[in-house]
Every structure is written in C-alpha cells, then in structure tokens.
DOMARVO-74740 format. One line per 4 residues: number of its first residue (from 0); for each residue x, y, z of C-alpha. Coordinates in Angstrom, 2 decimals, decimal comma. Example, Ala and Ser with C-alpha at 12.3 -4.5 7.8 and 13.67 -1.06 7.14 Angstrom:
0) 12,30:-4,50:7,80 | 13,67:-1,06:7,14
//
This chain:
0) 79,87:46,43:105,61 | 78,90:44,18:108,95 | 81,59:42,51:110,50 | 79,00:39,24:109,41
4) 79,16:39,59:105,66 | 82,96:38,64:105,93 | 82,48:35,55:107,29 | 84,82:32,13:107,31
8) 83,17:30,85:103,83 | 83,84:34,06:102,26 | 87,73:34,21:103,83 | 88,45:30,74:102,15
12) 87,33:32,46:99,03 | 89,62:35,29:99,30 | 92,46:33,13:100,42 | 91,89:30,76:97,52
16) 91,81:34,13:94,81 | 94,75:35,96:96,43 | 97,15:32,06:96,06 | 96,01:31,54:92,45
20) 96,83:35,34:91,74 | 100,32:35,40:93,14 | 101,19:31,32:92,47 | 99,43:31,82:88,76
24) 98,41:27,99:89,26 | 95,95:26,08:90,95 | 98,44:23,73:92,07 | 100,90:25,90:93,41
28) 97,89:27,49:94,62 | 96,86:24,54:96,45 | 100,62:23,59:97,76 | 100,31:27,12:99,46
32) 97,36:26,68:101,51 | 97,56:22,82:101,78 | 94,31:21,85:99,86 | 93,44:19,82:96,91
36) 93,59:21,99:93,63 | 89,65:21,12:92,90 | 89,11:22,86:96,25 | 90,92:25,73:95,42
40) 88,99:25,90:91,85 | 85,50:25,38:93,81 | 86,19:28,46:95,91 | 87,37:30,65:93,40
44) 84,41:29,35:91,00 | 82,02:30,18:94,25 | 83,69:33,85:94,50 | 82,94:34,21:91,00
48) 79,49:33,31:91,10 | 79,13:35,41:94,19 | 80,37:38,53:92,63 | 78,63:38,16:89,60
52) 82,25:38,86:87,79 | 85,02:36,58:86,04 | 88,42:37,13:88,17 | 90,68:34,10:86,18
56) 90,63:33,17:82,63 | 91,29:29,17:82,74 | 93,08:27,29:79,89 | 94,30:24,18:80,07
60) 98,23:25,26:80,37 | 97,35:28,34:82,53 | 95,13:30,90:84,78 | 95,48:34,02:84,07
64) 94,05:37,20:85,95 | 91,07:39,47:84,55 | 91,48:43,11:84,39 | 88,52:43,22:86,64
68) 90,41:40,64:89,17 | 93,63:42,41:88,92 | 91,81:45,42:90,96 | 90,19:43,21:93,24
72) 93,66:41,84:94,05 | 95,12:45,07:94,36 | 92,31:46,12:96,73 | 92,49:43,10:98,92
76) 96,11:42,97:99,53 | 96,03:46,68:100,88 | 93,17:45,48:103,16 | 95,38:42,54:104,44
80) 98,27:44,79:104,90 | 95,49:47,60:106,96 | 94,58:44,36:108,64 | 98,27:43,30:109,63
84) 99,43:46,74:110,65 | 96,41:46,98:113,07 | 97,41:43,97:114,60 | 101,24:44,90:115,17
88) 99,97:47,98:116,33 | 98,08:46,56:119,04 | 100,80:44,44:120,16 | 103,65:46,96:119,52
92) 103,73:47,97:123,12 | 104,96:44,32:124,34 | 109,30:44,86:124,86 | 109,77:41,04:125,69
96) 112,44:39,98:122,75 | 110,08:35,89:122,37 | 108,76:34,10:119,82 | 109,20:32,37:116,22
100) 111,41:34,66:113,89 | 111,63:33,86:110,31 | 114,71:34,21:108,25 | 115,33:34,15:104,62
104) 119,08:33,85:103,67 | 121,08:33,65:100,73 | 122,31:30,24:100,19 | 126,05:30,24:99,74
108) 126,87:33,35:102,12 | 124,24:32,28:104,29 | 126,08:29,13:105,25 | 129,73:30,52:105,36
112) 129,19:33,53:107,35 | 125,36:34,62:108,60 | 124,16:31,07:109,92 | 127,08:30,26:112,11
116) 126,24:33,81:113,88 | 123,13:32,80:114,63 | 124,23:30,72:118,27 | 125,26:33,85:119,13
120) 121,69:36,15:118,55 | 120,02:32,87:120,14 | 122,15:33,01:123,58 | 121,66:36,61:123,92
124) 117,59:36,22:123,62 | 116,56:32,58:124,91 | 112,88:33,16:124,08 | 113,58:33,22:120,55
128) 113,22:30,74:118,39 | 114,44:30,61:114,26 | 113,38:29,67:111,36 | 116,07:30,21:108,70
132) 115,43:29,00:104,97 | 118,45:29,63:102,18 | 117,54:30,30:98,95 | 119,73:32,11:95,54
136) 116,38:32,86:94,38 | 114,16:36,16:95,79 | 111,99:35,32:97,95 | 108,64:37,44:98,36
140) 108,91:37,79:102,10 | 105,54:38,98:102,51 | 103,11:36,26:100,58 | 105,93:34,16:101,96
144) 105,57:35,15:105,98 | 108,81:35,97:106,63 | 110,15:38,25:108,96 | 113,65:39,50:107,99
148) 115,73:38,54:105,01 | 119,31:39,29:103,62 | 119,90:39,93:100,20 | 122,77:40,90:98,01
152) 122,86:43,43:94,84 | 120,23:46,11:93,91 | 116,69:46,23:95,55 | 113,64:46,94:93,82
156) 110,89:45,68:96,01 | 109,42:49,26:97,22 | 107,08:47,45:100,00 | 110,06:46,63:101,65
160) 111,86:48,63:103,99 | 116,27:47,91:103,62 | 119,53:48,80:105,88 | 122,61:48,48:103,99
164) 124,95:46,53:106,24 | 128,04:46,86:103,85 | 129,36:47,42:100,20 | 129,28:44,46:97,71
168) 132,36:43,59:95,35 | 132,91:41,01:93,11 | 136,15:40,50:92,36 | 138,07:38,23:90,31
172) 140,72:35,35:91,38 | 142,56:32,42:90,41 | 144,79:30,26:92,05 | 148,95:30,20:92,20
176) 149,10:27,06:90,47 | 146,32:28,30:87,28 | 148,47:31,26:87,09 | 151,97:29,94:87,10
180) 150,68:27,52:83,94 | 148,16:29,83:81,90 | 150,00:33,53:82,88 | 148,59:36,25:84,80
184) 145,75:38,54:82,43 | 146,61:42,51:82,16 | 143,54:43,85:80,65 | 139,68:42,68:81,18
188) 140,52:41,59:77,17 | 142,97:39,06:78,44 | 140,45:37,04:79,95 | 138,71:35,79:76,29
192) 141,49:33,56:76,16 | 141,17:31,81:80,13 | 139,48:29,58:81,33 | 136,68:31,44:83,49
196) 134,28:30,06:86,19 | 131,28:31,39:85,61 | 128,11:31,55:87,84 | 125,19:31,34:85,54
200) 123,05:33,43:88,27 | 124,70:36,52:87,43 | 122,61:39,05:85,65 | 124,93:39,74:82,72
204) 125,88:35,98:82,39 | 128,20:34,75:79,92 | 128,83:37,81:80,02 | 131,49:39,56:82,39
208) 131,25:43,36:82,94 | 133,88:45,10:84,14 | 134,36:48,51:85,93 | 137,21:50,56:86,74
212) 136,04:54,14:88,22 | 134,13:55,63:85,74 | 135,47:53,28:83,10 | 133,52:49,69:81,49
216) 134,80:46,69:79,87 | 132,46:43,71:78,74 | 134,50:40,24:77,80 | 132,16:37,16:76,33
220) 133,17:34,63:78,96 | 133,98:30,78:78,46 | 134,89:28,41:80,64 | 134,62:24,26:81,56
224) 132,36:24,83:84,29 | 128,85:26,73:85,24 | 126,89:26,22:88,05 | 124,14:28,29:89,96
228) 126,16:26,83:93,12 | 129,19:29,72:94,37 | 130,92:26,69:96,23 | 131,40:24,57:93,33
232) 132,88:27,41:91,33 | 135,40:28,29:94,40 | 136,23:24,82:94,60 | 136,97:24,71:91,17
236) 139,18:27,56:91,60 | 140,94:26,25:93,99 | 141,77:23,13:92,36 | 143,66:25,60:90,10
240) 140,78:25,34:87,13 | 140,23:28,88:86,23 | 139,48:32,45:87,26 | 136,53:33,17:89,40
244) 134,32:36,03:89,33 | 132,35:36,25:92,56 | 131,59:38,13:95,76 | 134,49:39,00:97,84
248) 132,66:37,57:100,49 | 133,02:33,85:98,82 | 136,63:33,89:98,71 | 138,05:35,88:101,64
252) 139,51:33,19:103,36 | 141,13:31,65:100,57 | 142,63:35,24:99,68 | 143,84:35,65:103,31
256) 145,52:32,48:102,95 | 147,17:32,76:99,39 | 145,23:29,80:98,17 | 143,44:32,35:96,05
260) 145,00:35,88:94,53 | 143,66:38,72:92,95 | 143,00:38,90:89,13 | 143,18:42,54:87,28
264) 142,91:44,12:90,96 | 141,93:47,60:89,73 | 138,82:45,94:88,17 | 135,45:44,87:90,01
268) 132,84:42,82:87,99 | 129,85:44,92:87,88 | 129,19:47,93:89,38 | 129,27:48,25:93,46
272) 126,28:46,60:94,74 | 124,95:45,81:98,81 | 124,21:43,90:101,31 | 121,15:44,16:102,61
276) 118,60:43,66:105,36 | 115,09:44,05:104,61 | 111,89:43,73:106,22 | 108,41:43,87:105,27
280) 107,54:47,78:105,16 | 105,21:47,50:108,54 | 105,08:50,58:110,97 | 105,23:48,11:113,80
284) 108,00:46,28:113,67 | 107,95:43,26:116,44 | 110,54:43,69:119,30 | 111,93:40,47:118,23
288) 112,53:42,26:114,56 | 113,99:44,88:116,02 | 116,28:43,52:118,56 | 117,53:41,33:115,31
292) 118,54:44,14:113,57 | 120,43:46,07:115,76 | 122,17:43,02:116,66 | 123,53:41,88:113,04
296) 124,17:45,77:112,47 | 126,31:45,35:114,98 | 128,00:42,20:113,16 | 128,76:44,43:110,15
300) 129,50:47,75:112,23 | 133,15:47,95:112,10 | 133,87:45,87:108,78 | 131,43:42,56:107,63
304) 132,97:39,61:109,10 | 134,63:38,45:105,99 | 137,19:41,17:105,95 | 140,67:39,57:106,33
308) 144,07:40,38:106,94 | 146,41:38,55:104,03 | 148,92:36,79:105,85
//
C-alpha cells in the first residue's frame, strides 16, 4: 500500500469506526472526537461503501459491531499501536524530563494522599506539566490518552504494563462511641445484627466477605447508608453510625488518632489486593513516564504514606 491511499479522508473514516466500536454509540462516538453524530454516521456509512462490507448493524436503541468489523477493529488498533511505538521510538533518545503528563487517579485516595504529592514531583521537574483526572470507575488509559494511572485491587487489562507499589487491606472499623452503645462483634456472624456502612462499589456488595488466613466468612450486610462515595461512608463512621468496611488507606488517620478502632482485627474483607501503577504496555516509555515512576516508587518505598503510628 502507497503512503497516498491512506490519506486524511480515509483517516476520518477510521477514526470515526474505531469511536463507534469502543463508545458503542454514535453519540458518545461523536463526544469523543468533537463532531456532530450525523458526521460520524456519514463517515462510517462512506467506509462502508468504500469497503464494499457492513462493519455496524444500526437499530434504533443501538450499533452493534459485525463479525466482519470486529476483525477490522482488531487489525487497526494493532496498526495504531505499530504506529505509536514507532513514534516513541524515534523520540526515546530525548532525556529532558518536559512536557504534558496525564494522570488517571482514583477518586477518594487520589485526593487524600496521591494529589497532595504531586507539588512535590512538579518542583523536582519544572518542565512538567499535569493533567490529573479522578475517577472510581476504570478508565481505558489507552482509547483514553493517558499516560500513567493508579489503581487499586486485581488487574486484568493484559495491554497494560503494572508495578505494585504496596499491599491492599480492607479492614473494618467503627467508632468508640458506636461501640460503647451497640457492643463490640466477635465473629464475622456478629455483624448481621450492626449497622454496616457499605460501599456499593465493592465487587461482592451487600455482601461482605471475610478472610482469615486460609479461612472465609460471607455475612449479608445491612446498613442506613450506601454510597459509591468512601468519604461519606467514613464520615458516617465517624459520626459513630456504623462499622465501615474499606481500604486501610481511607481511615488511617482516624485509626492513628482513636477516632476510629479496629473491628474483628484478625479479619480483612476480601482477599489481599494492590496498589498499582500502570502504564500503557509501550516499549518506549517517555522520560517524563519514567522519571514519574521512579519518583512515586520512591513515595511507597519504605511503607505507603498512609502507614501510621497509633498514638
């Protein structure tokens, strides 16, 4: 193929089939690339034509993806990616730490503990410059453009390439007060009959699953609050409403203080999970990438920052 047959009309096209493919909408389609959803329609309708194949099946409630278009996709992406890796190459020589780096965090431990580090990445490298987005919700950091991001629990994305900064618990706590009125619990069993403040983002939500060494326990939570929000729930907690189950990382300071103390300490809710920074799974990573890495390993070297002393 000539370097000519690709040309800009023929890129729109591709760009147009690739956002309806992963957004599974012309209008999320079109919010990705910033055009009207006809436009998106008329260039995917012209790549049809073009090819001489159908790519989308069109109702009025959905698009979905041909067999045929499915392959195509498949195809194209690993071209983009060929594409992308031949351009890092080429600039994988340059050692000058600069440029726009674009962070994906999540939300709750985000804010508490990994954005206010970020003053201190930016003072080391002045010609940097961040983006960082907080989100509870996966993000697909490559269709997405981001650099880096941090996630929390189990990976499955295999284009992505991780380093574990630490171990992830979840734990359970209550307050003084919620003890000294409803009793402390001795067995996971114990809890049927508390008040629990649930996160309705965990996987095994309402349910709580419990693990002692090699041993599991599973109690059908209840509770007068839910929320997809971990600050709500500590707040809650705090207030002396009910036991929390959440990352260690949420409550750390509160434990450190006695505001918060452990509930059935020999237990963790689910199994041990990670923290996690990931990265698309380029063989040129930027110098900017890089030099971010090493840095918040170094944040997490000795013990991750929330990692407290009780008084």
């Amino acid at each position: 193929m000539s370097f000519d047959v690709l040309d800009s009309q023929h890129s729109d096209e591709i760009a147009a089939f690739l956002a309806v493919a992963g957004q599974g909408s012309f209008v999320a389609a079109g919010k990705l690339l910033q055009r009207h959803p006809t436009v998106i329609s008329k260039r995917l309708a012209a790549m049809e034509k073009r090819l001489g194949v159908r790519l989308m099946e069109r109702s009025t409630r959905q698009v979905r993806i041909t067999e045929v278009g499915a392959k195509l996709e498949q195809r194209l992406r690993s071209a983009l990616g060929l594409i992308a890796d031949a351009e890092q190459e080429a600039t994988s020589g340059a050692t000058e730490v600069r440029g726009l780096l674009r962070l994906t965090l999540p939300a709750a431990m985000g804010r508490l503990w990994l954005g206010p580090m970020l003053p201190d990445f930016l003072r080391s490298h002045p010609g940097v410059s961040i983006v960082a987005d907080y989100s509870e919700h996966v993000v697909d950091i490559i269709e997405q453009g981001y650099d880096i991001a941090v996630r929390i629990g189990e990976l499955e994305d295999s284009r992505l390439i991780a380093t574990k900064l630490c171990d992830h618990h979840r734990i359970l706590c209550a307050s003084p007060v919620y003890l000294d009125t409803f009793g402390l619990p001795h067995a996971p069993r114990d809890l049927a009959s508390h008040n629990c403040l649930r996160f309705s983002g965990l996987a095994s939500f309402p349910e709580w699953r419990l693990h002692q060494a090699d041993r599991q326990e599973t109690v059908m939570t209840r509770g007068s609050l839910t929320s997809n929000d971990s600050e709500t729930l500590l707040a809650a907690a705090l207030a002396g409403h009910g036991i929390l189950g959440a990352g260690e990382w949420l409550m750390s300071r509160q434990i450190a203080s006695g505001d918060l103390v452990r509930v059935l300490p020999e237990w963790r809710l689910d199994p041990v999970g990670g923290v996690y920074l990931v990265r698309p799974s380029s063989k040129f990573p930027s110098a900017t990438v890089l030099a971010f890495k090493g840095w918040i390993e170094s944040k997490f070297s000795s013990a991750p920052p929330w990692v407290m002393t009780p008084r």
